[in-house]
mmCIF entry with sequence, helices, sheets and N, C-alpha, C, O atoms, coordinates in Angstrom:
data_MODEL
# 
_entry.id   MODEL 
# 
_entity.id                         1 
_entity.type                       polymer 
_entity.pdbx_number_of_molecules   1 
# 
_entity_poly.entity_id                      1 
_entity_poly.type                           'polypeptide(L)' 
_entity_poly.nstd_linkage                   no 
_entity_poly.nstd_monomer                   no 
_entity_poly.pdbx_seq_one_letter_code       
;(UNK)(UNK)(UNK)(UNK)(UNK)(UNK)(UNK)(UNK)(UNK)(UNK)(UNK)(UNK)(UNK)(UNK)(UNK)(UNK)
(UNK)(UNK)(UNK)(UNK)(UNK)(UNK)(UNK)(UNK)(UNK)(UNK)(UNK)(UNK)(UNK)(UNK)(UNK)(UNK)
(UNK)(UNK)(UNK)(UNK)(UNK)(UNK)(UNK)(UNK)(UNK)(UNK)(UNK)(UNK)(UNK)(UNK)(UNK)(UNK)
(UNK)(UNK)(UNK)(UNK)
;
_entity_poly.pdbx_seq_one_letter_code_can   XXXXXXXXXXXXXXXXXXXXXXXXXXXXXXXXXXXXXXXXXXXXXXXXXXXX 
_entity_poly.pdbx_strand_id                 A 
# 
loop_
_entity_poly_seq.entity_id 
_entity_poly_seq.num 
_entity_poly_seq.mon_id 
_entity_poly_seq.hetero 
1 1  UNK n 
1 2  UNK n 
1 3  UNK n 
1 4  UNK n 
1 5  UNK n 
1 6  UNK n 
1 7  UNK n 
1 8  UNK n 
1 9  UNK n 
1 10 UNK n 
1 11 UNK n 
1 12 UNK n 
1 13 UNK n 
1 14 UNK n 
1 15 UNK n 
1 16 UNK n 
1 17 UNK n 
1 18 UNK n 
1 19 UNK n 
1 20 UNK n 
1 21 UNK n 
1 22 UNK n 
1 23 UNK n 
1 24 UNK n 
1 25 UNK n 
1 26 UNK n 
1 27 UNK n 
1 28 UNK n 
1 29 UNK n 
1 30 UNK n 
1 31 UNK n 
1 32 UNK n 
1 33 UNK n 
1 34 UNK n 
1 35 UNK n 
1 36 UNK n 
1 37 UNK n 
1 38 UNK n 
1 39 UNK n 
1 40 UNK n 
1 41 UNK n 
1 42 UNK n 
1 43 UNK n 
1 44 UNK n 
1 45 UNK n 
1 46 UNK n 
1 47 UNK n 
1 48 UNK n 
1 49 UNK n 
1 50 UNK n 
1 51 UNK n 
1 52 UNK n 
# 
_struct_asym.id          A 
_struct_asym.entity_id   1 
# 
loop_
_struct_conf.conf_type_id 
_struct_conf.id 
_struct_conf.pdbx_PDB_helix_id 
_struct_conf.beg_label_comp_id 
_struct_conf.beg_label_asym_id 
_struct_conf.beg_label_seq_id 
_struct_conf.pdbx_beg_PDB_ins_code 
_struct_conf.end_label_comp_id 
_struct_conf.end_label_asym_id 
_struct_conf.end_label_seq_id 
_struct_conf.pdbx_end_PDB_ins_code 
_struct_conf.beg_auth_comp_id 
_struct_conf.beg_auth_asym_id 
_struct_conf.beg_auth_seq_id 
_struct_conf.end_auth_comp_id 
_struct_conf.end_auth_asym_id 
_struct_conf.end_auth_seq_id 
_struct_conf.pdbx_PDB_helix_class 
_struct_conf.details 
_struct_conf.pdbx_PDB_helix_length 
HELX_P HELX_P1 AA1 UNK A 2  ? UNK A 4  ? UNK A 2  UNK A 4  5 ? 3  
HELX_P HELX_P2 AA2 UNK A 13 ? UNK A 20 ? UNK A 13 UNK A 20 1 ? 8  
HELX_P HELX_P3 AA3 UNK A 28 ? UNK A 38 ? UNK A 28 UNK A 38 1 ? 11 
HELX_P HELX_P4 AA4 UNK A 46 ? UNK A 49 ? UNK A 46 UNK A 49 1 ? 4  
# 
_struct_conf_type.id          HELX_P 
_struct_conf_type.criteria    ? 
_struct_conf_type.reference   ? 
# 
loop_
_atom_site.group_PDB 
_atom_site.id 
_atom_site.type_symbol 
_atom_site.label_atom_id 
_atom_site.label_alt_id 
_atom_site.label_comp_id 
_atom_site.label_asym_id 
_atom_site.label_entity_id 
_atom_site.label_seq_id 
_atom_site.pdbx_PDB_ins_code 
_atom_site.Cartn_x 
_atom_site.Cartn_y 
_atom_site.Cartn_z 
_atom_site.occupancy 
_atom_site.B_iso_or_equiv 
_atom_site.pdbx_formal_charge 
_atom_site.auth_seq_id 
_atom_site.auth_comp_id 
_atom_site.auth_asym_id 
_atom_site.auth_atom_id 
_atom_site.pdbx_PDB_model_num 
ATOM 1   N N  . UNK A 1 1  ? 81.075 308.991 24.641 1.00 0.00 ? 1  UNK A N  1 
ATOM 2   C CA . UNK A 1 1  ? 80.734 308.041 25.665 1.00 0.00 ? 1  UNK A CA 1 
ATOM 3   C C  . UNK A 1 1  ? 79.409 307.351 25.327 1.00 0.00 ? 1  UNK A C  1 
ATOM 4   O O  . UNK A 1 1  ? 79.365 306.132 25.486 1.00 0.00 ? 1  UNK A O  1 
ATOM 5   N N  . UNK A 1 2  ? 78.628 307.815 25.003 1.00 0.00 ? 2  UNK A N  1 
ATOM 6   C CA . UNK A 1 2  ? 77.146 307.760 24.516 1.00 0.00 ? 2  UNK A CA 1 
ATOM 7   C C  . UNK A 1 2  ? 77.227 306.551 23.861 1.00 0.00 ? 2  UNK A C  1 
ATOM 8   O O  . UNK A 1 2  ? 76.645 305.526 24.216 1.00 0.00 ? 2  UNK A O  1 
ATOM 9   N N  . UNK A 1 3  ? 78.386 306.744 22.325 1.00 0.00 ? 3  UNK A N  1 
ATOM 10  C CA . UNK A 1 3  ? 78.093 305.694 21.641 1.00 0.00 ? 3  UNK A CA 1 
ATOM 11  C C  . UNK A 1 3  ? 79.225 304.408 22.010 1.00 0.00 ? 3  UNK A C  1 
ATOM 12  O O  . UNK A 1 3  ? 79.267 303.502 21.177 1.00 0.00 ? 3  UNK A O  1 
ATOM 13  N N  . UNK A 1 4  ? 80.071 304.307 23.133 1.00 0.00 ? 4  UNK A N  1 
ATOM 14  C CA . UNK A 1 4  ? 80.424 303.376 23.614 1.00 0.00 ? 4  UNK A CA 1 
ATOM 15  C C  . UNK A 1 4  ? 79.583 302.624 24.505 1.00 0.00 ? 4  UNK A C  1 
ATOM 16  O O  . UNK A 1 4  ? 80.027 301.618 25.058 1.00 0.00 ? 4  UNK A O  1 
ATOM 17  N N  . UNK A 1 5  ? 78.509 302.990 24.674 1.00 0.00 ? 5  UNK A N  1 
ATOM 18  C CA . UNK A 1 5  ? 77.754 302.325 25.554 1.00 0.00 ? 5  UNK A CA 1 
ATOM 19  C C  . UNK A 1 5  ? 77.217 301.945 24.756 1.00 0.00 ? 5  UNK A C  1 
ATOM 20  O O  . UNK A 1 5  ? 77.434 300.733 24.729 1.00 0.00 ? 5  UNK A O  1 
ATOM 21  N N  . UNK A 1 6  ? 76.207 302.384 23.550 1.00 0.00 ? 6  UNK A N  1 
ATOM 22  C CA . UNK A 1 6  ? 75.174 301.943 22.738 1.00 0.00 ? 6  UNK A CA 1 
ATOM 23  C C  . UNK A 1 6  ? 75.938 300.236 22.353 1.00 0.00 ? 6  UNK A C  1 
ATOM 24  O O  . UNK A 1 6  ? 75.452 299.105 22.393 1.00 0.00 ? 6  UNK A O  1 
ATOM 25  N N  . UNK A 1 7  ? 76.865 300.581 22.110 1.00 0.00 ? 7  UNK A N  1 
ATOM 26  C CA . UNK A 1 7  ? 77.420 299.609 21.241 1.00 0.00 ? 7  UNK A CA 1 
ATOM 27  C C  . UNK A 1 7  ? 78.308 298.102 22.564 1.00 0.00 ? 7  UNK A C  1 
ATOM 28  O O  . UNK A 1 7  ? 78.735 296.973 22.322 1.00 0.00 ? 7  UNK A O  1 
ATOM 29  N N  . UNK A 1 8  ? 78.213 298.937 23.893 1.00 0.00 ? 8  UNK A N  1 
ATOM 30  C CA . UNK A 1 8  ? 78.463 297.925 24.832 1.00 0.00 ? 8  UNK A CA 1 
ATOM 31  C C  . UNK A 1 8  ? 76.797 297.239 25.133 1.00 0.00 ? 8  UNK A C  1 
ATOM 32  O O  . UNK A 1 8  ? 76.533 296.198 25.735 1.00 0.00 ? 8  UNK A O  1 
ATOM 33  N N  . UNK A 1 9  ? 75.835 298.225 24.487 1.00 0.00 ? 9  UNK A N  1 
ATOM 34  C CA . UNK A 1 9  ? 74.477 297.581 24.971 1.00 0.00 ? 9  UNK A CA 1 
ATOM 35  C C  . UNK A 1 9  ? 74.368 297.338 26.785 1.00 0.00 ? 9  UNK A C  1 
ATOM 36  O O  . UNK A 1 9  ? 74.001 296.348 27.417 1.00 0.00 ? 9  UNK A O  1 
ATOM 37  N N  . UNK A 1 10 ? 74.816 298.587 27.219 1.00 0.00 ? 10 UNK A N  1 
ATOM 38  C CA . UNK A 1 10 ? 74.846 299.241 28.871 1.00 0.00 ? 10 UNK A CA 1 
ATOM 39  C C  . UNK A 1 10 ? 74.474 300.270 29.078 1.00 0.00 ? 10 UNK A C  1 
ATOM 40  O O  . UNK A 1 10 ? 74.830 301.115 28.257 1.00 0.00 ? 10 UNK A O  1 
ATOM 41  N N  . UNK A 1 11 ? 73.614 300.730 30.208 1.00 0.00 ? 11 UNK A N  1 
ATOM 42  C CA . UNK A 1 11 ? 72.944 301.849 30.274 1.00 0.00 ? 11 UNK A CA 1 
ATOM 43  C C  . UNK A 1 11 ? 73.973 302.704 30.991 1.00 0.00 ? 11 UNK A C  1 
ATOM 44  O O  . UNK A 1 11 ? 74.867 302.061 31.542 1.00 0.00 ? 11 UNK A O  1 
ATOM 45  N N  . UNK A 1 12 ? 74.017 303.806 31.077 1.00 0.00 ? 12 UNK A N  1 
ATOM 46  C CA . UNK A 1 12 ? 75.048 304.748 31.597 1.00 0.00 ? 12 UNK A CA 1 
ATOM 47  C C  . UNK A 1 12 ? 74.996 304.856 33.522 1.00 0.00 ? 12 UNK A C  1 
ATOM 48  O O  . UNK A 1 12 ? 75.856 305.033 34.385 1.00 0.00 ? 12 UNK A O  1 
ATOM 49  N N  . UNK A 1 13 ? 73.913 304.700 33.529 1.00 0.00 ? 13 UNK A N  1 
ATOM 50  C CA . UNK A 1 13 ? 73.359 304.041 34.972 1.00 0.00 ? 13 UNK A CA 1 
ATOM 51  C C  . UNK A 1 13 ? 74.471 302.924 35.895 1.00 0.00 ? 13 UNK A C  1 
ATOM 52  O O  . UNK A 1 13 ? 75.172 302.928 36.907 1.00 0.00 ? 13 UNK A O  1 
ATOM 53  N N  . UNK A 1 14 ? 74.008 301.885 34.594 1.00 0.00 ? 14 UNK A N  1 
ATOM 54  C CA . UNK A 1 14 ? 75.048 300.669 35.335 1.00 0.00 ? 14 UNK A CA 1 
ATOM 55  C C  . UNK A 1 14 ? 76.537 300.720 34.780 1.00 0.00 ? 14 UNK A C  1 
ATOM 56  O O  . UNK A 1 14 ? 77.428 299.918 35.058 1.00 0.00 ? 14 UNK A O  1 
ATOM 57  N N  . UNK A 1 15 ? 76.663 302.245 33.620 1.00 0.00 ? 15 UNK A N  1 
ATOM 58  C CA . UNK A 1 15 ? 78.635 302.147 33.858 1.00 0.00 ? 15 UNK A CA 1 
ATOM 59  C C  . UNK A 1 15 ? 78.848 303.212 35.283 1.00 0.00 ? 15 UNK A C  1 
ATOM 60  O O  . UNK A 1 15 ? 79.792 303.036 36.054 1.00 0.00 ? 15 UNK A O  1 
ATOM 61  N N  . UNK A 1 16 ? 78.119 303.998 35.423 1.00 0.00 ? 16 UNK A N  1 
ATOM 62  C CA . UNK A 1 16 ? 78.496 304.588 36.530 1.00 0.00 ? 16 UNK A CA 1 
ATOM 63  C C  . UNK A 1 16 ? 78.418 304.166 37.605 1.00 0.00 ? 16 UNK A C  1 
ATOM 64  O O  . UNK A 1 16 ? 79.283 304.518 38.407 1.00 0.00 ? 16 UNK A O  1 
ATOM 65  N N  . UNK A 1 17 ? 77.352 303.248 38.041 1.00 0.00 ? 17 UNK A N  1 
ATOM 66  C CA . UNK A 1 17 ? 77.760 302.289 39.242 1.00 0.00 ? 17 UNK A CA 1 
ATOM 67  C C  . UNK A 1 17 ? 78.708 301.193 39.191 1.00 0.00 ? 17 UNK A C  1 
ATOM 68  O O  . UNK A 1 17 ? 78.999 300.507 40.171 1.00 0.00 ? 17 UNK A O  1 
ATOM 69  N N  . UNK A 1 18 ? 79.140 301.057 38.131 1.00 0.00 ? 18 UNK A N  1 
ATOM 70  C CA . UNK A 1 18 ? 80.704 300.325 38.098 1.00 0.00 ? 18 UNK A CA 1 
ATOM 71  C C  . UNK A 1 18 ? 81.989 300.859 38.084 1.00 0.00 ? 18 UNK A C  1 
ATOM 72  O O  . UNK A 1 18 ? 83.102 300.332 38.097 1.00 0.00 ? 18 UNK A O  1 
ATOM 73  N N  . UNK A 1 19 ? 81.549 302.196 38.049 1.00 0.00 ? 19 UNK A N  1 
ATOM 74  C CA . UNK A 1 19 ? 82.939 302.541 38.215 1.00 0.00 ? 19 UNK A CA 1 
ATOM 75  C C  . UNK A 1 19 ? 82.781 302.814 39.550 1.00 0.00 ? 19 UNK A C  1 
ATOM 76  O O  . UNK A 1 19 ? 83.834 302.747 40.186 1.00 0.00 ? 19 UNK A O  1 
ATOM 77  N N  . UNK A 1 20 ? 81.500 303.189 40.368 1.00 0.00 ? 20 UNK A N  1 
ATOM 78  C CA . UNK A 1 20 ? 82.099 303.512 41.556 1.00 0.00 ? 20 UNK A CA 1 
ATOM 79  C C  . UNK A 1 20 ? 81.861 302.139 42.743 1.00 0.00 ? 20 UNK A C  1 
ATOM 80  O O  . UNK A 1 20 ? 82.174 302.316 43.921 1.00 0.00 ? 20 UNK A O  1 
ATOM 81  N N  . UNK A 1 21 ? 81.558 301.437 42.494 1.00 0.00 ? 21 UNK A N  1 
ATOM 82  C CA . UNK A 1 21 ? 81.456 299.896 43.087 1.00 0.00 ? 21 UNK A CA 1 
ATOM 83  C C  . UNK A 1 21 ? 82.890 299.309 43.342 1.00 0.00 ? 21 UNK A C  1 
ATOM 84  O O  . UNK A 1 21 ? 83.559 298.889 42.398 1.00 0.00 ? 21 UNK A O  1 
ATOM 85  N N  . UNK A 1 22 ? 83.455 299.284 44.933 1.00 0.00 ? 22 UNK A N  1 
ATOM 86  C CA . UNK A 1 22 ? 84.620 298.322 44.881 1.00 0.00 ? 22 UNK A CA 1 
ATOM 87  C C  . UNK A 1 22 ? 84.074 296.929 44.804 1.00 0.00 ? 22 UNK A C  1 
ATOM 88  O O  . UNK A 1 22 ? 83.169 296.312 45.366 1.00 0.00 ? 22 UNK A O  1 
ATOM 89  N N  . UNK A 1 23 ? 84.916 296.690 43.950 1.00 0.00 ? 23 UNK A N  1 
ATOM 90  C CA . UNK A 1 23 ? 85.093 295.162 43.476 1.00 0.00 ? 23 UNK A CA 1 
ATOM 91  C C  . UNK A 1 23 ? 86.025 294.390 44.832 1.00 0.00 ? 23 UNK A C  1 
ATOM 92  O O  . UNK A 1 23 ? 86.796 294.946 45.614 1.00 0.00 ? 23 UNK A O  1 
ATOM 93  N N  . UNK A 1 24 ? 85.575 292.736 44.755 1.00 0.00 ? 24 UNK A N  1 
ATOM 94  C CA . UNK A 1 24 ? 86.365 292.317 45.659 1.00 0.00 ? 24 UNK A CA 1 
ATOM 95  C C  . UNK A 1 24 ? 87.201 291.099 44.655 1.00 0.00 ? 24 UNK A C  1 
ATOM 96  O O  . UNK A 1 24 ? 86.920 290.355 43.716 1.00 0.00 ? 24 UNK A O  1 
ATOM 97  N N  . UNK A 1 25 ? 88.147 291.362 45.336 1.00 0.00 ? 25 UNK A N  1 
ATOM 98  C CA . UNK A 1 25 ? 89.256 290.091 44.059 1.00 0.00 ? 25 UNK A CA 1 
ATOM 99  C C  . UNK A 1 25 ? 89.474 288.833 45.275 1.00 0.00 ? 25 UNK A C  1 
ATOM 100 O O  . UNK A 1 25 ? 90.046 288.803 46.365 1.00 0.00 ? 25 UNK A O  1 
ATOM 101 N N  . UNK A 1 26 ? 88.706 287.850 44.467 1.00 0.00 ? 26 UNK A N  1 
ATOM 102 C CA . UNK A 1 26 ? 88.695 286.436 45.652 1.00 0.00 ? 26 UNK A CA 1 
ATOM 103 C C  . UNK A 1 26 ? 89.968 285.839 45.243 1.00 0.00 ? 26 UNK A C  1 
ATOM 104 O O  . UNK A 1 26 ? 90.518 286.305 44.245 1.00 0.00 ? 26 UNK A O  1 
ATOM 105 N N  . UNK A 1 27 ? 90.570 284.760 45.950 1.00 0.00 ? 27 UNK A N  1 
ATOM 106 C CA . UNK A 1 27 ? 91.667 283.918 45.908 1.00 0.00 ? 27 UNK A CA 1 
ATOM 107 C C  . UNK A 1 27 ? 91.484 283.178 44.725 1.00 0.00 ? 27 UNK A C  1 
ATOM 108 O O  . UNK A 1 27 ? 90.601 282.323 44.794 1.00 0.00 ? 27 UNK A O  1 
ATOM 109 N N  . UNK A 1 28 ? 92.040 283.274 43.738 1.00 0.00 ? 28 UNK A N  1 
ATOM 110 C CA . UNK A 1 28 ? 92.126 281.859 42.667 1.00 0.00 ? 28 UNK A CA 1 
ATOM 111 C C  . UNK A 1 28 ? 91.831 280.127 43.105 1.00 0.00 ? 28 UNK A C  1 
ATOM 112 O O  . UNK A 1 28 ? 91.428 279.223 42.373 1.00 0.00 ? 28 UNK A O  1 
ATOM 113 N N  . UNK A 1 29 ? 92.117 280.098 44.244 1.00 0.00 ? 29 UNK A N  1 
ATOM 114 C CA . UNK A 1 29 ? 92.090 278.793 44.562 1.00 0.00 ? 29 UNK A CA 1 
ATOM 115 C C  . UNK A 1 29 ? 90.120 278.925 45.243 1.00 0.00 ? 29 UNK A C  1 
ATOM 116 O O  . UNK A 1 29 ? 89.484 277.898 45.483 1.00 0.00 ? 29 UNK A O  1 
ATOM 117 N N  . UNK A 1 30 ? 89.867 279.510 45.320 1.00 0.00 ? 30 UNK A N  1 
ATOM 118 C CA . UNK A 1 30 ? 88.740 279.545 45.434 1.00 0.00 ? 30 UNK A CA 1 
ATOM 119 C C  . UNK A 1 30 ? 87.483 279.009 44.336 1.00 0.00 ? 30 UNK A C  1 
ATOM 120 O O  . UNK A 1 30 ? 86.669 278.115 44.104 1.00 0.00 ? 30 UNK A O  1 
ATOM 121 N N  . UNK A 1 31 ? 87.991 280.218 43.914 1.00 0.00 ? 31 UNK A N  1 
ATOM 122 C CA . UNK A 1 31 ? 87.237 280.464 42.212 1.00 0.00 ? 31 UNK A CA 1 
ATOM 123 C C  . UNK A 1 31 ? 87.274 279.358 41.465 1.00 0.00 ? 31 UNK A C  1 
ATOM 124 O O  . UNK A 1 31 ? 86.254 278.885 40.965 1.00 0.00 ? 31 UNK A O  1 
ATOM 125 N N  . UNK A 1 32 ? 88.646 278.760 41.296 1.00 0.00 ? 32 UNK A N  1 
ATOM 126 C CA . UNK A 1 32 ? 88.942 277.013 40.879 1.00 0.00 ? 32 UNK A CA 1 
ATOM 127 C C  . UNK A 1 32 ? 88.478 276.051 41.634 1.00 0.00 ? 32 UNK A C  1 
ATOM 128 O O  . UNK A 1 32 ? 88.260 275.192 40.780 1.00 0.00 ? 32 UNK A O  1 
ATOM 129 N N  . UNK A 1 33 ? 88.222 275.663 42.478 1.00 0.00 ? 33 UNK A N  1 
ATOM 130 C CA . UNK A 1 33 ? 87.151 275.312 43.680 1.00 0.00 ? 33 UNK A CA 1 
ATOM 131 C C  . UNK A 1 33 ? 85.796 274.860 42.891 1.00 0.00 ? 33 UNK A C  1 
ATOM 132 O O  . UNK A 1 33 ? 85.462 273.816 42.332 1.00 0.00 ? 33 UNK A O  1 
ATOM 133 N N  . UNK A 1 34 ? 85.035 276.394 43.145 1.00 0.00 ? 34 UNK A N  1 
ATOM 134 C CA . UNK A 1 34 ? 84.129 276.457 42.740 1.00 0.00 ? 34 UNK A CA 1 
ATOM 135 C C  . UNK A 1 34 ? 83.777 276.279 41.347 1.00 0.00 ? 34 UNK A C  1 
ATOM 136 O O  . UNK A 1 34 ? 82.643 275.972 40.977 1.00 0.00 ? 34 UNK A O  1 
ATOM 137 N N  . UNK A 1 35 ? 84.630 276.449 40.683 1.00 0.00 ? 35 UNK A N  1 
ATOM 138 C CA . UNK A 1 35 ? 84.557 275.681 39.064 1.00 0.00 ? 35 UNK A CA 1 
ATOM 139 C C  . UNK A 1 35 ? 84.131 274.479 38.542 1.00 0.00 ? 35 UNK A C  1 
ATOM 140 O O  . UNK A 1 35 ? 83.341 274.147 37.658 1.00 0.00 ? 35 UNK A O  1 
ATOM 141 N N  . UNK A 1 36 ? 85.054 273.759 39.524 1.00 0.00 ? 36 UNK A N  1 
ATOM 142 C CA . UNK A 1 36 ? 85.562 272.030 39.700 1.00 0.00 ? 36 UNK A CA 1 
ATOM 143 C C  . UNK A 1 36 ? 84.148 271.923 40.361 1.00 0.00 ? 36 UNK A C  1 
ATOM 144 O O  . UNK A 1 36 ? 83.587 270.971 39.818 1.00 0.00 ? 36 UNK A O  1 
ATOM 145 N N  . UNK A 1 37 ? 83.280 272.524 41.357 1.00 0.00 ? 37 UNK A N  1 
ATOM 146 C CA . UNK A 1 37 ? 82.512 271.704 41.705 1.00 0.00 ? 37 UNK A CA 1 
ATOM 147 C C  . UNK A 1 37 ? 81.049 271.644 40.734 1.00 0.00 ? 37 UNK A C  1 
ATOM 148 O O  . UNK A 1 37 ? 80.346 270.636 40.661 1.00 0.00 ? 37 UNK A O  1 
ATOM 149 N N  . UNK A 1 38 ? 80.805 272.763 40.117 1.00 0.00 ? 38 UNK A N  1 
ATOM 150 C CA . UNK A 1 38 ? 80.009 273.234 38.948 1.00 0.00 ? 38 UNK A CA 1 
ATOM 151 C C  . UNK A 1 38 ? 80.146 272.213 38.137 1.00 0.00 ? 38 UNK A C  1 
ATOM 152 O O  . UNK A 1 38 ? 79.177 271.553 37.760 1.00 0.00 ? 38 UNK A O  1 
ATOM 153 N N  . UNK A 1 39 ? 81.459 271.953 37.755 1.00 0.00 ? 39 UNK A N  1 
ATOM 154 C CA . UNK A 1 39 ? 81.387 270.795 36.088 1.00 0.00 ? 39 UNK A CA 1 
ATOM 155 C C  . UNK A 1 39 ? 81.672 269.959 36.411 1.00 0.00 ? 39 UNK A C  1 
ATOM 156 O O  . UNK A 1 39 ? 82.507 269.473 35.649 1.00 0.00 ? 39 UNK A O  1 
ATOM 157 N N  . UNK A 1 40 ? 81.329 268.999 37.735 1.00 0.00 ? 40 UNK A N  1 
ATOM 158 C CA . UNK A 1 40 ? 81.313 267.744 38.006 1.00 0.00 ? 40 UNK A CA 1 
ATOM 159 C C  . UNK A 1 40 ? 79.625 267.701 38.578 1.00 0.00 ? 40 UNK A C  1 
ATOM 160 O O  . UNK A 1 40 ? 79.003 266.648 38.719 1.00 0.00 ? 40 UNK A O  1 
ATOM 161 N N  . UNK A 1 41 ? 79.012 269.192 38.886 1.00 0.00 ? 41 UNK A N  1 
ATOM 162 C CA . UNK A 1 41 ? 77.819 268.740 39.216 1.00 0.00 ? 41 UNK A CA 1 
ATOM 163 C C  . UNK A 1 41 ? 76.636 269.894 38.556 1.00 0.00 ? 41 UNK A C  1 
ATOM 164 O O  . UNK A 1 41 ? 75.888 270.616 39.215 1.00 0.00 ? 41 UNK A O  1 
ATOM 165 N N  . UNK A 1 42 ? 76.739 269.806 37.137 1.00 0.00 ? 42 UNK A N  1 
ATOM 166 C CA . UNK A 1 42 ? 76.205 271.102 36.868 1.00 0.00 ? 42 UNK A CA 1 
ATOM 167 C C  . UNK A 1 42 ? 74.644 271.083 36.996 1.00 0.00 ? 42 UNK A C  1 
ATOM 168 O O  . UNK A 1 42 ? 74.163 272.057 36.417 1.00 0.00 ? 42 UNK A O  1 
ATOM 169 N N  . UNK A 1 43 ? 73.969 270.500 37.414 1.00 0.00 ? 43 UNK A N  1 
ATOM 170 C CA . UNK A 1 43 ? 72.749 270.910 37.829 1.00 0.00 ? 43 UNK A CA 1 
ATOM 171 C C  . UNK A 1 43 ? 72.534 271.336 39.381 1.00 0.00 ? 43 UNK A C  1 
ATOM 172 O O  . UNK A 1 43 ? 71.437 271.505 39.912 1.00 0.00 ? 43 UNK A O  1 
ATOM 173 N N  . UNK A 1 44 ? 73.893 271.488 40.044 1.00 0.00 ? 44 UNK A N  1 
ATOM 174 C CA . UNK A 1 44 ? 73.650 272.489 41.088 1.00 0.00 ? 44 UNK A CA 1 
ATOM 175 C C  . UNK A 1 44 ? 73.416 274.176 41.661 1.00 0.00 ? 44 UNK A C  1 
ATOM 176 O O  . UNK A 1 44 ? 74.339 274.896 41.279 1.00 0.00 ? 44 UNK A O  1 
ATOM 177 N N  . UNK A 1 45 ? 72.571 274.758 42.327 1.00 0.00 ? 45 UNK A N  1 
ATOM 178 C CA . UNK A 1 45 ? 72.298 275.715 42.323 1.00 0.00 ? 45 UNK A CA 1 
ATOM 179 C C  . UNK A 1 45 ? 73.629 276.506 43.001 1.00 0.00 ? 45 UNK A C  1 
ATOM 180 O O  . UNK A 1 45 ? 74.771 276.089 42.804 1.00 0.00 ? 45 UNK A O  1 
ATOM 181 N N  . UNK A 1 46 ? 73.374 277.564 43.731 1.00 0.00 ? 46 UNK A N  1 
ATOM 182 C CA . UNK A 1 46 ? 73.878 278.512 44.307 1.00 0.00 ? 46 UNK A CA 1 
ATOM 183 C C  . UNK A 1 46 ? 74.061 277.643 45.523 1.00 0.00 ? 46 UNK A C  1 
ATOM 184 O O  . UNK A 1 46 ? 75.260 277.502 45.763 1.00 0.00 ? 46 UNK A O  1 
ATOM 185 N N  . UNK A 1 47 ? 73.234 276.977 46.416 1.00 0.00 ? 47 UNK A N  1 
ATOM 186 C CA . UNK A 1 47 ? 72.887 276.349 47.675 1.00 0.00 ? 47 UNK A CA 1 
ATOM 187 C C  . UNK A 1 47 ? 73.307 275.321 47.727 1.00 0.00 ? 47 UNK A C  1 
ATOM 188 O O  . UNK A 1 47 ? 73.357 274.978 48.908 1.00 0.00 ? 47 UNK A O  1 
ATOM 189 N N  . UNK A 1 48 ? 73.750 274.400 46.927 1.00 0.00 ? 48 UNK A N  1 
ATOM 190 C CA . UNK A 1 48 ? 74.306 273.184 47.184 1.00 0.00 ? 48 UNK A CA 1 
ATOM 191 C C  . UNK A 1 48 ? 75.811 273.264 46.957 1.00 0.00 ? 48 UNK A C  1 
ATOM 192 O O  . UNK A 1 48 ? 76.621 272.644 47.645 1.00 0.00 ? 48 UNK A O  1 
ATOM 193 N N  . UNK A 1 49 ? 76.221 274.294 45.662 1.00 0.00 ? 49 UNK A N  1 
ATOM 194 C CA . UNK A 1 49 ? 77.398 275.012 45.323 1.00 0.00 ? 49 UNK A CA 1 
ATOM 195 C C  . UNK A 1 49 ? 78.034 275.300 46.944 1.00 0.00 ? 49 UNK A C  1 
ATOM 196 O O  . UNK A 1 49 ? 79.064 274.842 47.437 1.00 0.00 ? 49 UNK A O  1 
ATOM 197 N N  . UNK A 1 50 ? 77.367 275.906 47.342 1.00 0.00 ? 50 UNK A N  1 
ATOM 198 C CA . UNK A 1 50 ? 78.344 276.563 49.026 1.00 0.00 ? 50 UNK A CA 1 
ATOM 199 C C  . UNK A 1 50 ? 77.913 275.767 49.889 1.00 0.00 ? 50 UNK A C  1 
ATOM 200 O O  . UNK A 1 50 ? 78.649 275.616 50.865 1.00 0.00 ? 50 UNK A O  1 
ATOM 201 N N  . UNK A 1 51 ? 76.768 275.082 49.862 1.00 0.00 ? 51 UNK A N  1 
ATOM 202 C CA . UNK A 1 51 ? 77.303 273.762 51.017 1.00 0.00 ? 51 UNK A CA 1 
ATOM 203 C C  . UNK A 1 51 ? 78.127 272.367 50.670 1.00 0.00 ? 51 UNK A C  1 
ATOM 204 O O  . UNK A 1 51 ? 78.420 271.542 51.536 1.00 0.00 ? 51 UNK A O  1 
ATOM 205 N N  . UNK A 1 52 ? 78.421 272.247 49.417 1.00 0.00 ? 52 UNK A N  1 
ATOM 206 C CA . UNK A 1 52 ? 79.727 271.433 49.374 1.00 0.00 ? 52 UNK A CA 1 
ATOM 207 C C  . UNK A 1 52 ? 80.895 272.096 49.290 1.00 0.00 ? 52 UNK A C  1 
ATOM 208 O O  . UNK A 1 52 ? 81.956 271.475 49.253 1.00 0.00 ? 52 UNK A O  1 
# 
């Protein structure tokens, strides 16, 4: 395990809080959304991202 991490360059810290972290799986149409609005406006932050 040791040297799967070395070589993922991850501390064993943050694989073990990933394995125990539920993940949330968003809608695709979302995620594509938010894509489309990124590479039509990529100098937007986080904040303008979710208010358009």
């Amino acid at each position: 395990m040791k040297l799967i991490l070395q070589v993922a360059e991850m501390s064993s810290s943050s694989y073990y809080d990933a394995c125990k972290r539920a993940y949330k799986e968003y809608p695709r149409d979302l995620i594509n959304t938010i894509t489309a609005i990124r590479n039509e406006n990529p100098d937007y932050g986080y904040r303008r991202v979710t208010q358009e």
